[in-house]
SERO-4910 file (N, C-alpha, C, O; in steps of 0.05 Angstrom, whole numbers):
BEGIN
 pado doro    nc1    nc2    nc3   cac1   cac2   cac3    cc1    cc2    cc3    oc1    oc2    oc3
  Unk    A     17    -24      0      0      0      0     18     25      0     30     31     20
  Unk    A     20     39    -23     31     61    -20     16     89     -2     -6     90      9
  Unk    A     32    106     -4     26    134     14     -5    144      5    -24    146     21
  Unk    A     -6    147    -15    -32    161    -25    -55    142    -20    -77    152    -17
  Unk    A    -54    113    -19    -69     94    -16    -82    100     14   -105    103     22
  Unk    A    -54    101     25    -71    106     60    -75    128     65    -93    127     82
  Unk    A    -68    157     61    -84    188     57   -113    183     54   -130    189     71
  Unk    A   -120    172     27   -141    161     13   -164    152     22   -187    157     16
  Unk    A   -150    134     41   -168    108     58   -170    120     79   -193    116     88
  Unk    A   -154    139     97   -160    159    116   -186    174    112   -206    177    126
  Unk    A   -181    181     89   -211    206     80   -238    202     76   -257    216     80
  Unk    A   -232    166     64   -258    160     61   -273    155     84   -297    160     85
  Unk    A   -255    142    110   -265    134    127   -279    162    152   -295    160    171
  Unk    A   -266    183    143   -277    200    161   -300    222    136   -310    241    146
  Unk    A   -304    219    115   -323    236    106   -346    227    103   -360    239     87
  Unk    A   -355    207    115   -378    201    116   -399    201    149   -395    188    170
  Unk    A   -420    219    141   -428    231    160   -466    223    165   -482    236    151
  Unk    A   -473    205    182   -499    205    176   -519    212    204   -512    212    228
  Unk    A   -548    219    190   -558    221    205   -586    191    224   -595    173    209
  Unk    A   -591    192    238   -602    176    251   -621    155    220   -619    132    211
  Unk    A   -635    175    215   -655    156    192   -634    142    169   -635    118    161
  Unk    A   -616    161    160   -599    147    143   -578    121    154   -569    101    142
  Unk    A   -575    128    174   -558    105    190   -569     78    190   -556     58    184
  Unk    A   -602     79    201   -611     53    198   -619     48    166   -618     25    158
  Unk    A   -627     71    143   -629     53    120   -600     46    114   -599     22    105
  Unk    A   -576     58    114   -560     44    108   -549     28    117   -526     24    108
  Unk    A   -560      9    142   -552    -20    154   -579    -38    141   -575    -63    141
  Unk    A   -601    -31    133   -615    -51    122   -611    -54     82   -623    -68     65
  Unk    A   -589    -31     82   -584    -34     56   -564    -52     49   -563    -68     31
  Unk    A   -548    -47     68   -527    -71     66   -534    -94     68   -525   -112     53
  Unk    A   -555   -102     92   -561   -133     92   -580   -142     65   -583   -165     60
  Unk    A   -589   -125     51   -592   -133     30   -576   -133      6   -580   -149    -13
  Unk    A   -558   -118      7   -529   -122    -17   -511   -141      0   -488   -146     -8
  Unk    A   -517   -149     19   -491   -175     28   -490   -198     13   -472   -213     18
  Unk    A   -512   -204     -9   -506   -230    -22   -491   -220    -51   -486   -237    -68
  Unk    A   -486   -197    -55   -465   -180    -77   -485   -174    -97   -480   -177   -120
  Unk    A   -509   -165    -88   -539   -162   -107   -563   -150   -100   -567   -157    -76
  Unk    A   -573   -142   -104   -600   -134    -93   -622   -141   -119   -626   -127   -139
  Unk    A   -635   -164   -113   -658   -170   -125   -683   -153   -128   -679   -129   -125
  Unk    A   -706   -160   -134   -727   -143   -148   -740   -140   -117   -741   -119   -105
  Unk    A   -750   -169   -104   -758   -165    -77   -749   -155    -65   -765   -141    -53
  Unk    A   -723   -150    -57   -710   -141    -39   -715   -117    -44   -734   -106    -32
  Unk    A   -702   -104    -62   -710    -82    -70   -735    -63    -65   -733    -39    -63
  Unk    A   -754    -76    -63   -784    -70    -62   -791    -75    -28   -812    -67    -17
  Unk    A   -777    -85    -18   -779    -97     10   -767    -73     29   -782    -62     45
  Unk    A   -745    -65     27   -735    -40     27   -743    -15     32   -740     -1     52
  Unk    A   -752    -11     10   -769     15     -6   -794     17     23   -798     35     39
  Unk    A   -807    -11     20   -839    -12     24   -837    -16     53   -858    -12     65
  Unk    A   -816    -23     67   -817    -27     95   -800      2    113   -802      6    137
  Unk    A   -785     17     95   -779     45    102   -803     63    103   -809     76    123
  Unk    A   -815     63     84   -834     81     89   -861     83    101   -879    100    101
  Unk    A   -858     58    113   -876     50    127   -880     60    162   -900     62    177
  Unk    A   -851     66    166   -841     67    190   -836     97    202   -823    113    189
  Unk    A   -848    103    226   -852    132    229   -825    152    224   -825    177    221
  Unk    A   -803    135    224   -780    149    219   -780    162    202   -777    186    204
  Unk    A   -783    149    182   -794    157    150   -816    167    134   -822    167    110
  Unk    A   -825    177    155   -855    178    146   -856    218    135   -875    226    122
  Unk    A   -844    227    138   -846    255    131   -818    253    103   -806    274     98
  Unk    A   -812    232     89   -792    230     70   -812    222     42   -823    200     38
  Unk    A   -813    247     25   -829    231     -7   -820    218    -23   -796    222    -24
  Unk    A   -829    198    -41   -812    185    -49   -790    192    -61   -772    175    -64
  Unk    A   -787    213    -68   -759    226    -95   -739    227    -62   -714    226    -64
  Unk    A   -747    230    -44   -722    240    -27   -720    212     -6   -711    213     17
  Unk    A   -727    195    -16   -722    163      0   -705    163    -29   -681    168    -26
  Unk    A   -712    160    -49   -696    149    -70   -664    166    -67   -642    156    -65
  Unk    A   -668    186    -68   -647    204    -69   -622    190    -38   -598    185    -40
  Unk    A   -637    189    -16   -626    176      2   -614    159     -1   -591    161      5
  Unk    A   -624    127    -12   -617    110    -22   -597    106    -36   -579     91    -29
  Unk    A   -600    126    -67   -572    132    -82   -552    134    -69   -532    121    -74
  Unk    A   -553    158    -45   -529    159    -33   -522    142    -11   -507    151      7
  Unk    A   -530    119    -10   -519    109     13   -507     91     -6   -483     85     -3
  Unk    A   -525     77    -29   -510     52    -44   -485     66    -65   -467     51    -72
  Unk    A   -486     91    -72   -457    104    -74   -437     96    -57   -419     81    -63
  Unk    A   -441    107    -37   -421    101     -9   -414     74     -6   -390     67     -3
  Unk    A   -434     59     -7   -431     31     -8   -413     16    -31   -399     -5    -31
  Unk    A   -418     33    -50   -400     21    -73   -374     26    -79   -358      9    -85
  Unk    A   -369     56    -79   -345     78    -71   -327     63    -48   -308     48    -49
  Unk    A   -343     77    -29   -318     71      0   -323     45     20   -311     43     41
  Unk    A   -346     22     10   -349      4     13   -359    -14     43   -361      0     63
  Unk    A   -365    -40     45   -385    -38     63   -376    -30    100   -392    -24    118
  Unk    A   -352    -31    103   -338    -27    132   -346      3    137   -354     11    159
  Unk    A   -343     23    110   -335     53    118   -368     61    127   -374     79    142
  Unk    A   -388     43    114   -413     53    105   -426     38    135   -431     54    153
  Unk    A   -428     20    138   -435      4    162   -418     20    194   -432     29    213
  Unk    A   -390     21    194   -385     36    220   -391     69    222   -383     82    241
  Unk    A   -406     82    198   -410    101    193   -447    110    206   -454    132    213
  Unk    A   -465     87    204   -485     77    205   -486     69    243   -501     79    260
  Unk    A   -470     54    245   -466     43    268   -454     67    296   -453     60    319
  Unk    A   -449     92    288   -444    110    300   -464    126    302   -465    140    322
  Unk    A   -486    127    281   -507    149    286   -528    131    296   -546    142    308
  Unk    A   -529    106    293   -555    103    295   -557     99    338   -541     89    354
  Unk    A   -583    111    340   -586    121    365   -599     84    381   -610     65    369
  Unk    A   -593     88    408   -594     63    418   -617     53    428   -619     33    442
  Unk    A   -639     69    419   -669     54    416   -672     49    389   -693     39    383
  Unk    A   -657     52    374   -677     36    345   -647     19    334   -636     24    313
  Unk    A   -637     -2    353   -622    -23    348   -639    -49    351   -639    -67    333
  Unk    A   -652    -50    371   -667    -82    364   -685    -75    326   -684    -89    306
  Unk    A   -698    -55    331   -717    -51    305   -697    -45    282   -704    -41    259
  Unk    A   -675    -46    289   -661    -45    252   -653    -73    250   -651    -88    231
  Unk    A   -648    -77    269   -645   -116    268   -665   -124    261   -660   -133    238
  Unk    A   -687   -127    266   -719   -143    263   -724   -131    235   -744   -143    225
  Unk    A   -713   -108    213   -721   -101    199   -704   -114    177   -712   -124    156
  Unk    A   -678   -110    186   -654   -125    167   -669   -144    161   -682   -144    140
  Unk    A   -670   -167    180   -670   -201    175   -695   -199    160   -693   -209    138
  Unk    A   -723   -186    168   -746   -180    158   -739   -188    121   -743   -207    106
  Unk    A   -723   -155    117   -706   -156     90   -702   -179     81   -717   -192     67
  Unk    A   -676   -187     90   -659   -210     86   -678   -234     75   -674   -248     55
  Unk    A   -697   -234     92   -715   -266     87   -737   -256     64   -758   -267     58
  Unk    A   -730   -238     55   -756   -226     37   -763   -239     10   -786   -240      1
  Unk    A   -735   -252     -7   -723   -272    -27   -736   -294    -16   -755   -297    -31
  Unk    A   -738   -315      5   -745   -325     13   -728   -351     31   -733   -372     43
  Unk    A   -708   -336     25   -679   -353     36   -660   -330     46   -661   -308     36
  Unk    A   -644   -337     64   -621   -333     70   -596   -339     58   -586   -361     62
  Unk    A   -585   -321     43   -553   -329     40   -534   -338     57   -536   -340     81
  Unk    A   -516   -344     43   -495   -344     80   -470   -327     84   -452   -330    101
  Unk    A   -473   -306     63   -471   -280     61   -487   -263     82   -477   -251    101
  Unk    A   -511   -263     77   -527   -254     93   -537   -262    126   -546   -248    144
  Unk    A   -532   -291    123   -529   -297    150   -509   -286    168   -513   -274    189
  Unk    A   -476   -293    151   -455   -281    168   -464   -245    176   -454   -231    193
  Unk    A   -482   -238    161   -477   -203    163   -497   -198    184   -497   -176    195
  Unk    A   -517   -220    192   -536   -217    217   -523   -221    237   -527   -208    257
  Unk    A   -502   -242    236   -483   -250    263   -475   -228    262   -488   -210    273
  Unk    A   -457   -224    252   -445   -189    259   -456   -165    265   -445   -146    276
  Unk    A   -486   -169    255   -498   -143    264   -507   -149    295   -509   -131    312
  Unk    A   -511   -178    298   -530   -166    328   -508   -164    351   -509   -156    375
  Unk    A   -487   -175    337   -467   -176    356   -455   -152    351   -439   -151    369
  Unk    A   -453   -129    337   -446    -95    335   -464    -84    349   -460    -66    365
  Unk    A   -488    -96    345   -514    -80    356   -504    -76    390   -501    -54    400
  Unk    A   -500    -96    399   -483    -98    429   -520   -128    431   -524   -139    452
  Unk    A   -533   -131    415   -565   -145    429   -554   -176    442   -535   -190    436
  Unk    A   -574   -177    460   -563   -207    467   -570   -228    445   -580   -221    423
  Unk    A   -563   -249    450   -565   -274    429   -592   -279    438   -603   -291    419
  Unk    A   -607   -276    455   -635   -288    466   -649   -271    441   -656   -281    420
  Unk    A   -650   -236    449   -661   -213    438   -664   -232    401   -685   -240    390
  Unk    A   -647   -232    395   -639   -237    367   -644   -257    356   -646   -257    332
  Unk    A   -646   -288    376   -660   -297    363   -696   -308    362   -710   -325    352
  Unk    A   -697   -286    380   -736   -279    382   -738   -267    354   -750   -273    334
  Unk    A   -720   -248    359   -729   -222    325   -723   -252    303   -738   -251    284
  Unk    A   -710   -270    302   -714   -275    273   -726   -303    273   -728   -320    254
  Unk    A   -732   -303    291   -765   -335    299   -785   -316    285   -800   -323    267
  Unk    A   -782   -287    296   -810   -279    289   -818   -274    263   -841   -274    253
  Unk    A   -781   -266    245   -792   -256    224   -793   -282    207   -810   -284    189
  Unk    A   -774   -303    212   -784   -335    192   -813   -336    195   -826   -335    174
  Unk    A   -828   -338    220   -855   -337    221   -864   -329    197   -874   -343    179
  Unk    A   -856   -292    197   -869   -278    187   -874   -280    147   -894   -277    133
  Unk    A   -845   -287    142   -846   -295    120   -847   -321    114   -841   -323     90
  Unk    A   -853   -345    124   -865   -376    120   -884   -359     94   -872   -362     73
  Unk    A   -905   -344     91   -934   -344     77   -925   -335     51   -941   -332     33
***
């Protein structure tokens, strides 16, 4: 790694700045690009379960999309560590169980789990700081939820 490589990698890691709502869409964006894709469901799963949610609820669609763009920029640019511990710093410590229950929600939306996407739930609930009990209620509930 030369000099400019790590200048570089310095910059990226500190210019990214988010706020609470963007923090959690860009941790359920990633659990849906953790299998190196984002399908049509997923996609739509996303979209339709953000705006559903009071966080989001004063955001029109052109400025969820616009949101979006920039987080999967970020995601693609400076990649998933800068974009995730970037996420993981704003997002405030009541809406960690609910971005978990929302991820996996995501995640199972295809109707399977990767193991891409598995590994990126272990890691989240264990970033989250949630217990192993907490985490695996949230995703009993959401297999439940998506069995239909």
């Amino acid at each position: 790694m030369g000099l400019f490589d790590k200048v570089s990698q310095t910059r990226k890691q500190t210019d990214v700045t988010l706020g609470p709502a963007e923090s959690f869409a860009a941790i359920a964006l990633i659990a849906v690009a953790a299998d190196g894709y984002i399908n049509d469901s997923e996609s739509k799963a996303i979209s339709m379960t953000l705006s559903r949610m009071q966080l989001f609820r004063s955001y029109p669609d052109d400025v969820m999309r616009k949101m979006l763009d920039r987080l999967l920029t970020i995601l693609q640019r400076q990649g998933v560590e800068v974009l995730f511990n970037a996420a993981l710093a704003a997002l405030p410590d009541e809406l960690k169980e609910t971005v978990f229950a929302v991820t996996t929600d995501i995640a199972l939306a295809d109707g399977e789990v990767s193991e891409e996407e598995e590994q990126l739930l272990n890691d989240l609930y264990s970033a989250l700081g949630l217990s192993e009990e907490a985490a695996l209620k949230i995703i009993d509930v959401m297999l439940i939820k998506n069995k239909g």
